[in-house]
N, C-alpha and C positions, 0 to 999 in steps of 0.2 A: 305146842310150838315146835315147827320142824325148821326152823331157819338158824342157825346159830348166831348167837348175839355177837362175837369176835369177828364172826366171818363181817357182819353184817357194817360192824365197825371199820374195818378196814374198807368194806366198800365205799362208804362214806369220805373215810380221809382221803381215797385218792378220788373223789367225785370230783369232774372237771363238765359237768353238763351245761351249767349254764358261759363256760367259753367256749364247748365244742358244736353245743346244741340250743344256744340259747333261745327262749321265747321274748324276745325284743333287744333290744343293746347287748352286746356283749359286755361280763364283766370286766371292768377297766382295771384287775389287776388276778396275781395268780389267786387259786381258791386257797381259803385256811377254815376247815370247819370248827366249829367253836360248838360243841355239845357235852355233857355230865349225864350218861345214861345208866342208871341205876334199878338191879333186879330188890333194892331192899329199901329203899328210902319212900316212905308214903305220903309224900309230898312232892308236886311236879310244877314248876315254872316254867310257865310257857310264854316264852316270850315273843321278842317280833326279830333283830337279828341283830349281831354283833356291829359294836361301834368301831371307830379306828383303832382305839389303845385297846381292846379285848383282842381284833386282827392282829396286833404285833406282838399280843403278850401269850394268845392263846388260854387267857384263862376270863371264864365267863362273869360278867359284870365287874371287873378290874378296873372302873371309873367312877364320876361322881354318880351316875345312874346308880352304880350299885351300892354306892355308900347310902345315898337316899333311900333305896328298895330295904337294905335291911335294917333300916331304922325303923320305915315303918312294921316291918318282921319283928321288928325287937330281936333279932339276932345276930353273933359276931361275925365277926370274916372265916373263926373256925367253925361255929358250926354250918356257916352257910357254904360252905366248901366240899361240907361232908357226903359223901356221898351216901350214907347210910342214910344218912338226914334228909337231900334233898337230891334230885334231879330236876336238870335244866334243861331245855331241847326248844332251842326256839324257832318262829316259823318258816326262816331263813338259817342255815347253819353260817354261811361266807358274809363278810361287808360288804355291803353291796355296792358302795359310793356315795358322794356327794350329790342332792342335786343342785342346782344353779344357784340358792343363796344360801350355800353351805350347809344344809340340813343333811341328814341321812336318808338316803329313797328307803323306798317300801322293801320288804323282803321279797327277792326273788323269786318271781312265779311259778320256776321248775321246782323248787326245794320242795315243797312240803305233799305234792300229791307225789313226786319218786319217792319219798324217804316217811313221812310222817306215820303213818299208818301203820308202817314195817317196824318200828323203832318204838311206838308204842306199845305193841303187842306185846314185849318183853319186859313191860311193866305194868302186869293187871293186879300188883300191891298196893298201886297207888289210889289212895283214900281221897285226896282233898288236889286241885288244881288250882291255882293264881292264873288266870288267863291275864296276861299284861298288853294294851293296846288293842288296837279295835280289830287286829289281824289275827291274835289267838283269838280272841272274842269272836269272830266269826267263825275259826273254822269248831270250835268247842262248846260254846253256847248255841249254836241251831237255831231254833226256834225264840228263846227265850231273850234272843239281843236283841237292843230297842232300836229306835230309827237313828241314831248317833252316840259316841262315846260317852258322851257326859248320861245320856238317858240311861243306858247301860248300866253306866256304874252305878247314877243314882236309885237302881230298881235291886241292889246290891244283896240287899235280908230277900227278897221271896227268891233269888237266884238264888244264892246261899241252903234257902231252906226248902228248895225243890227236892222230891223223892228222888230222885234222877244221880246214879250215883257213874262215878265219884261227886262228890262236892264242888262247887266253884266258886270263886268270887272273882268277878272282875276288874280291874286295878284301870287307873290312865297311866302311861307312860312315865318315869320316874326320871324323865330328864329334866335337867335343870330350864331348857326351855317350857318345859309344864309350871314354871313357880307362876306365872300372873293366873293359869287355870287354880291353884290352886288355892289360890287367894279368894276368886271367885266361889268359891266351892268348898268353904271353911267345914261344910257338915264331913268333907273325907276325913278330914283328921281328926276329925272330933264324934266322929259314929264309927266309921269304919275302920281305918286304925285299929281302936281297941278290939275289936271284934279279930279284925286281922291275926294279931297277937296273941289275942285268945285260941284261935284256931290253931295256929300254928304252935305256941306250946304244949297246945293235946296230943302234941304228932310226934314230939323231936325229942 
C-alpha cells in the first residue's frame, strides 16, 4: 500500500465532486462524508448512504436504521461504534436527498468508482462483509447477486458459504420502510438473523 490512509482521509472530507462535477443533479446541499475506516476491525458494513439525522450528527447509522441493524447484529451502540470491531463505508459517503415522496435517492453515482476501491485497499483484514441493499450487493457480490433483492437475500447460506473470501451475506435495508418486506419474508429473521449473529460474534 503506497497511498497513505490520513492523506487519503482528508481527501474524502473535503470531497465536493458530486457539486463541482456531478454525474446528474447536483447535490442539493454542502457535502458531509459519513465513513468508520478501520486498519483492525474484520468486519465491514457496506452500506448504501447516509440518511438525514447521520448528515447532521456525522455519526453513522445514528437512526432507527441503525437501531434495527444492530438488533439484528445482536450488538450494542458500543461495540457497534468500535472501530476495532467494525468498519463502515457506504456506497455513497454524502446524503444525497430526498426524492419526490420523501424517500432517500440512490447513492451518488460519483462516490464509489472515486473513492471505493482506494479506501478498501487499506483493509485486507477484513474477514466477513454485510453487503446492506441492492447497491453494495451489486458492487461486492458480482456474479453471485440474483435478478432482485429479495432473491439475493434469499440465496443468503450458498453466498455465505462461497469459497470466495472475504465472506458475505446480504441483508435488505434496515429501514423502517422495509417492516411490510419484512413481514412478507418471516424466514429473514428466523434463518438468517441467527446465522447473522453467529457470524458476527466469531469476529468481535
Amino acid at each position: 500500500m503506497t497511498e497513505d490512509l490520513e492523506t487519503l482521509l482528508q481527501e474524502i472530507r473535503a470531497c465536493r465532486i458530486c457539486r463541482e462535477r456531478p454525474d446528474g443533479p447536483c447535490l442539493p446541499h454542502e457535502p458531509r462524508p459519513v465513513l468508520v475506516v478501520s486498519t483492525e476491525a474484520r468486519i465491514l458494513i457496506a452500506s448504501q448512504a447516509p440518511g438525514m439525522r447521520v448528515h447532521e450528527t456525522g455519526l453513522p447509522f445514528n437512526d432507527r436504521s441503525g437501531d434495527r441493524l444492530r438488533s439484528w447484529m445482536g450488538v450494542t451502540r458500543e461495540e457497534f461504534y468500535d472501530p476495532k470491531r467494525f468498519a463502515i463505508v457506504p456506497m455513497g459517503f454524502c446524503f444525497p436527498g430526498y426524492d419526490r415522496n420523501g424517500g432517500d435517492l440512490p447513492p451518488r453515482r460519483e462516490c464509489a468508482p472515486q473513492w471505493r476501491a482506494r479506501v478498501l485497499a487499506h483493509m485486507p483484514q477484513v474477514e466477513f462483509i454485510l453487503t446492506i441493499g441492492q447497491y453494495a450487493q451489486a458492487w461486492h457480490l458480482a456474479g453471485r447477486r440474483r435478478g432482485s433483492l429479495t432473491e439475493t437475500v434469499r440465496e443468503w447460506r450458498a453466498i455465505l458459504e462461497s469459497p470466495a473470501s472475504p465472506r458475505v451475506l446480504p441483508l435488505p435495508h434496515p429501514s423502517w420502510r422495509n417492516t411490510a418486506w419484512l413481514k412478507k419474508n418471516p424466514w429473514f429473521e428466523e434463518e438468517l438473523v441467527p446465522a447473522l449473529k453467529r457470524e458476527i460474534r466469531a469476529r468481535i
